[in-house]
C-alpha positions as CSV (number, residue, x, y, z in Angstrom):
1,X,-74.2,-5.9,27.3
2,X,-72.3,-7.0,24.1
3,X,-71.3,-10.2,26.1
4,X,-74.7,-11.2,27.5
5,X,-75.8,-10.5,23.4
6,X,-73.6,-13.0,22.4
7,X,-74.1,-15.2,24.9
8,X,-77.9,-15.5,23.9
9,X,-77.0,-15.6,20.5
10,X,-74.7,-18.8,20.9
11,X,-77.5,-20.3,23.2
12,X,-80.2,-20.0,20.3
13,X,-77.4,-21.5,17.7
14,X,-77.0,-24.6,19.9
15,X,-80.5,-25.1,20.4
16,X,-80.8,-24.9,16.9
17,X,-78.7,-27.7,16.3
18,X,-76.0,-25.3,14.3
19,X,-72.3,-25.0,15.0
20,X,-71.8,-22.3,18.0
21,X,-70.2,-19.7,16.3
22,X,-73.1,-19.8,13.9
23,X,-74.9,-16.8,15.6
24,X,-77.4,-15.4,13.2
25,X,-79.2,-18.1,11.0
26,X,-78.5,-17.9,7.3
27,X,-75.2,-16.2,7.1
28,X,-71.8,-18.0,6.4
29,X,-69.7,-17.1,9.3
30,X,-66.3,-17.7,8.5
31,X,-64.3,-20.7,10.3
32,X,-67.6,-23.2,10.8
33,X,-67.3,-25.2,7.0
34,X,-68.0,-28.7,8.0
35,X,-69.0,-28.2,11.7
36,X,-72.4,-30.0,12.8
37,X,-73.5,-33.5,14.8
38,X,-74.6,-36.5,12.9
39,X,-76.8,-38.1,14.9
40,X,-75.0,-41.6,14.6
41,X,-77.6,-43.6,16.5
42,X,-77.0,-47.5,16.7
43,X,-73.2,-46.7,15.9
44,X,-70.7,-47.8,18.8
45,X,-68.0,-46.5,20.4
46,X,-64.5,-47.3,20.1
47,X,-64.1,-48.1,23.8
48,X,-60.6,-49.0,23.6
49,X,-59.2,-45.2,23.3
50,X,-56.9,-44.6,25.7
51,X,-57.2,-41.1,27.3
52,X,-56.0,-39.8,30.8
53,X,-59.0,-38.7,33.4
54,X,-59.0,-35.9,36.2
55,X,-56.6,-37.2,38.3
56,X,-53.6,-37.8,35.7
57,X,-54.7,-41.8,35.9
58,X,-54.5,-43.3,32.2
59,X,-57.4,-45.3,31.5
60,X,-59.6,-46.5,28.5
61,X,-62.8,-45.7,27.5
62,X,-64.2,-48.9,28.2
63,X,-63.7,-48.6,31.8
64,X,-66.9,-46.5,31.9
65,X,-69.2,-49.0,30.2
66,X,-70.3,-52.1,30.9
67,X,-70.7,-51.3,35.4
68,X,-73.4,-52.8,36.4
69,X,-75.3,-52.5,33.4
70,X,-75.5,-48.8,34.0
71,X,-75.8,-46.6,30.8
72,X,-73.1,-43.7,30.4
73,X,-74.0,-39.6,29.7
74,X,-71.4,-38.5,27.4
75,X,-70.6,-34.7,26.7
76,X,-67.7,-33.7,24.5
77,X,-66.3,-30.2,25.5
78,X,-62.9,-28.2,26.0
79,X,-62.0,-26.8,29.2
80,X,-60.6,-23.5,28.7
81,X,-63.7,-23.0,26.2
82,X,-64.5,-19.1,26.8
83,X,-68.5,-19.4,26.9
84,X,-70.4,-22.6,25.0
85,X,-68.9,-25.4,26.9
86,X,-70.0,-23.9,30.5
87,X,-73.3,-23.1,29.5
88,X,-73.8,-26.5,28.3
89,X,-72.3,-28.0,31.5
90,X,-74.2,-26.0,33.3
91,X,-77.5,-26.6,31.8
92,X,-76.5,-30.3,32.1
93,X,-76.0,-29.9,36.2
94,X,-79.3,-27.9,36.2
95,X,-81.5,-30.2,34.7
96,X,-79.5,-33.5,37.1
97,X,-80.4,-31.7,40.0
98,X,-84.4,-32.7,39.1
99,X,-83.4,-36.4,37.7
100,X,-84.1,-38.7,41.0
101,X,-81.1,-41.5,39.2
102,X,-78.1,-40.5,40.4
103,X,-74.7,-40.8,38.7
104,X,-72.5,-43.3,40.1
105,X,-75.7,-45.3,41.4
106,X,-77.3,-45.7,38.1
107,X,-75.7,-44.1,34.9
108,X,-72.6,-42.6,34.3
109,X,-71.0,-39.4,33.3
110,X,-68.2,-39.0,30.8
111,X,-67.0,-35.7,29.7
112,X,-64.2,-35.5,27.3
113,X,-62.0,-32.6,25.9
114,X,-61.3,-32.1,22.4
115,X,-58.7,-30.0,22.8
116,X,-55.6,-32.0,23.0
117,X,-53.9,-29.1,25.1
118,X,-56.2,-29.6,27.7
119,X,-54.6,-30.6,31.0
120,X,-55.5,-33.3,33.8
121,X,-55.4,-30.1,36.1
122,X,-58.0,-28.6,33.9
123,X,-60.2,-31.7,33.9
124,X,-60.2,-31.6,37.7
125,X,-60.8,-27.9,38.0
126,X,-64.3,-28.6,36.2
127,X,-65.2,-31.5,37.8
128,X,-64.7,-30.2,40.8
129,X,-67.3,-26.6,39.9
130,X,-69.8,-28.8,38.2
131,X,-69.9,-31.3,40.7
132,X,-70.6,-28.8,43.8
133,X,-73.1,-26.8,41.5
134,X,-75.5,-30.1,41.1
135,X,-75.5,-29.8,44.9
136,X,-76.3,-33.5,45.3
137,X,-73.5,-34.3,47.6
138,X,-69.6,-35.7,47.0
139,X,-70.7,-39.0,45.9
140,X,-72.0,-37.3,42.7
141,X,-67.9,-37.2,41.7
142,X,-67.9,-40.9,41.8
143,X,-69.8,-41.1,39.0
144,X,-68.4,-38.7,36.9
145,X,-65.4,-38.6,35.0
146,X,-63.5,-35.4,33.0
147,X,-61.1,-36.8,30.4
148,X,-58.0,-35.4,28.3
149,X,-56.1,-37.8,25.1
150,X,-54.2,-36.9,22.4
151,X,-55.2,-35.8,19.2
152,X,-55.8,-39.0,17.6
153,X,-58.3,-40.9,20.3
154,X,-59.8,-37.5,20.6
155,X,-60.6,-37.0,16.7
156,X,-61.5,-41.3,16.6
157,X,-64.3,-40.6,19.4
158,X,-65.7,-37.5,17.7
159,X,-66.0,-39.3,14.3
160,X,-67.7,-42.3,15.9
161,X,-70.0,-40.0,17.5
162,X,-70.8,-37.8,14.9
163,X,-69.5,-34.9,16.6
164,X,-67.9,-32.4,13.9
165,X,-65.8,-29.7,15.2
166,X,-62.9,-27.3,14.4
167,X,-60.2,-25.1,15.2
168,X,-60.8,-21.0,13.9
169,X,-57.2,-19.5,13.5
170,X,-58.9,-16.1,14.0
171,X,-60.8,-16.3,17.1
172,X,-58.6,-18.9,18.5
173,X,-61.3,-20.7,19.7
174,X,-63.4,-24.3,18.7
175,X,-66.5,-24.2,16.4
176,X,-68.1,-27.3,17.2
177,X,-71.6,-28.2,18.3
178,X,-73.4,-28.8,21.8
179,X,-75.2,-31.9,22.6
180,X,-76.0,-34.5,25.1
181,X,-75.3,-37.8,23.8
182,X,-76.5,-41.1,25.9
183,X,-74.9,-44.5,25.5
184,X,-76.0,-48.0,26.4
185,X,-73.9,-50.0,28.4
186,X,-71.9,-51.6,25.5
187,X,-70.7,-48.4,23.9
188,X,-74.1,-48.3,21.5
189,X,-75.2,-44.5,21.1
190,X,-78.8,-44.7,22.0
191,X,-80.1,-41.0,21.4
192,X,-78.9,-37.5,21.2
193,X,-80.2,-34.3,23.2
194,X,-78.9,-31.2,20.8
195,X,-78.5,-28.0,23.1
196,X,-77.5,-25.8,26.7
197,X,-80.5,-26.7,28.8
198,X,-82.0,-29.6,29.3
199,X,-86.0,-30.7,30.1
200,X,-84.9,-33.0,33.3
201,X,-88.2,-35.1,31.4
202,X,-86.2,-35.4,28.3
203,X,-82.8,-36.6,30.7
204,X,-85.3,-38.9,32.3
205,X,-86.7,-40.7,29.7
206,X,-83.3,-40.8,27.6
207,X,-81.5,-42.2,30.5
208,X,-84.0,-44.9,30.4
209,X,-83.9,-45.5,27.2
210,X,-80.1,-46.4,27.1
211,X,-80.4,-48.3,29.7
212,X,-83.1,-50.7,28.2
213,X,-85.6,-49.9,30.7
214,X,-83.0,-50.4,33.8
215,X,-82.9,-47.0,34.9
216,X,-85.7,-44.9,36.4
217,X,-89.3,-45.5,38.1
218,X,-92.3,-47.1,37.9
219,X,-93.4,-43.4,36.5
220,X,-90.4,-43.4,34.0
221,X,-92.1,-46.6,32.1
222,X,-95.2,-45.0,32.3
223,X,-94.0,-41.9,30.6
224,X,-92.1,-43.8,28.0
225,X,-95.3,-45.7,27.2
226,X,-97.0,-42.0,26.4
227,X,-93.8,-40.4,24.9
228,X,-91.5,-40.8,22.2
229,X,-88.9,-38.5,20.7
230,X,-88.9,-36.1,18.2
231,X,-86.4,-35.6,15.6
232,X,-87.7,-32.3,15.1
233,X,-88.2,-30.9,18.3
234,X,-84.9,-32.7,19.7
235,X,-87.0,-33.6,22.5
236,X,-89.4,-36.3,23.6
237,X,-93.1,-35.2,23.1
238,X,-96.7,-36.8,23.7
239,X,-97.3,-39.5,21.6
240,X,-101.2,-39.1,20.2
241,X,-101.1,-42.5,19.5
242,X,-99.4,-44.0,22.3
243,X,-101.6,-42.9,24.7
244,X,-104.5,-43.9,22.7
245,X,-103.3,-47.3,22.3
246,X,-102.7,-47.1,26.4
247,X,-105.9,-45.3,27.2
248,X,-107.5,-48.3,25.1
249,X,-105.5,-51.0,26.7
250,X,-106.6,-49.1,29.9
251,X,-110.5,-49.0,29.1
252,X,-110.3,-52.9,28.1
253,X,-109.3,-54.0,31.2
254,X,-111.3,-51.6,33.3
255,X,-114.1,-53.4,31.7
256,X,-113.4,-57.1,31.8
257,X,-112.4,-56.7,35.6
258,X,-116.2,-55.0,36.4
259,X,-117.8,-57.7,34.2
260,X,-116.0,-60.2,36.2
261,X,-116.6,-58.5,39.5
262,X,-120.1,-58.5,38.6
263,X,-120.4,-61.7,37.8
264,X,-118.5,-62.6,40.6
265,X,-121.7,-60.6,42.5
266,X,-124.5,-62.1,40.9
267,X,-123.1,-65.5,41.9
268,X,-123.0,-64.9,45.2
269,X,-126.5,-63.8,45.1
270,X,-127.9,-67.3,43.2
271,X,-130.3,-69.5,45.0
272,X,-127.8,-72.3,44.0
273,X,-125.1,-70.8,45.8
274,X,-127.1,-71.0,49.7
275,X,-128.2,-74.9,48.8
């Protein structure tokens, strides 16, 4: 019972937009001084970091950006993280499941440890659980990549990306912050989604966003004409104004295309027109 109480409580502190160990609002917890996310938006990445992915291959950032224009789904984790990480991955797969773009086909996913420690055998051991959860089929794996790096690279991303976290000598665990965080294709962070679980809406719409309209449906640009996000609900919401503007738009043109079918009508009907 004690587990699945702290479990909850580390849910509501990451939806909150607080460092995870921060369990009960209000009250220093020891360990989490200077842990939060700055929401760098417009700030790019340093895609020359060199860090190692799930199969032991060395490569760079960079590699992941810049394919085909797609825009890239970054999540900064540890593997051997006892609860927050999973839940986040987890609410991450989720909320895929119900995105129709598919990674690999049209964005990318990046996850990287901050724990220096972690292993190449670690990184594949994660992949290979979250990518049989989303339950969208092997290709899914081609699209998304679980990287390790050394200290330094791993502390230069996490700066860049606002991404404040640290290590608690007395629970020997990371305090650090959850959050989606979606990049256009030239390493520019485009928008942040703070928390475990995930409106496949807000994915949606975030996805497109990154990718400058690229990504997504007919429907996607409908709902981004109607929607805008929300600072402070960390979540894209009706936009009153928006959909005035396109309910407007909508009722202008209704009208000028029955005035010129009518027209179009009475015309026909014209003595002049049988002469």
């Amino acid at each position: 019972m004690a587990r699945w109480f702290t479990l909850f409580a580390l849910c509501l502190a990451a939806l909150a937009g607080v460092p995870a160990a921060a369990q009960v609002p209000g009250q220093d917890v020891p360990g989490t001084e200077g842990v939060g996310l700055d929401q760098n938006l417009g700030q790019k990445l340093p895609l020359d970091l060199a860090f190692t992915d799930e199969t032991g291959k060395a490569v760079r950032l960079g590699d992941y950006f810049g394919q085909k224009g797609h825009p890239v789904l970054l999540t900064l984790v540890y593997y051997d993280c006892p609860m927050l990480c999973h839940v986040l991955l987890d609410g991450l797969t989720e909320s895929l499941r119900n995105v129709p773009a598919m990674p690999g086909k049209d964005f990318t996913l990046v996850t990287v440890s901050f724990n220096p420690d972690n292993t190449a055998q670690q990184a594949q051991a994660q992949k290979a659980k979250n990518v049989t959860d989303m339950q969208r089929g092997d290709e899914v794996g081609q699209g998304w990549h679980f990287l390790t790096g050394s200290q330094q690279n791993i502390l230069a991303l996490a700066d860049a990306a606002g991404f404040r976290y640290r290590w608690d000598d007395e629970t020997k665990q990371f305090a650090h912050p959850a959050t989606l965080i979606f990049v256009a294709p030239d390493g520019t962070i485009t928008r942040y989604l703070p928390g475990v679980r995930f409106d496949p809406t807000d994915v949606r719409l975030a996805l497109r966003e990154a990718s400058q309209g690229t990504v997504g449906s007919i429907y996607d640009a409908f709902l981004m004409l109607c929607f805008q996000y929300s600072p402070h609900e960390a979540r894209y919401t009706l936009s009153v104004m928006k959909t005035l503007r396109l309910a407007g738009g909508s009722t202008v043109a209704l009208l000028v295309l029955l005035v010129v079918v009518l027209a179009r009508r009475h015309a026909s009907r014209s003595p002049l027109s049988s002469v």
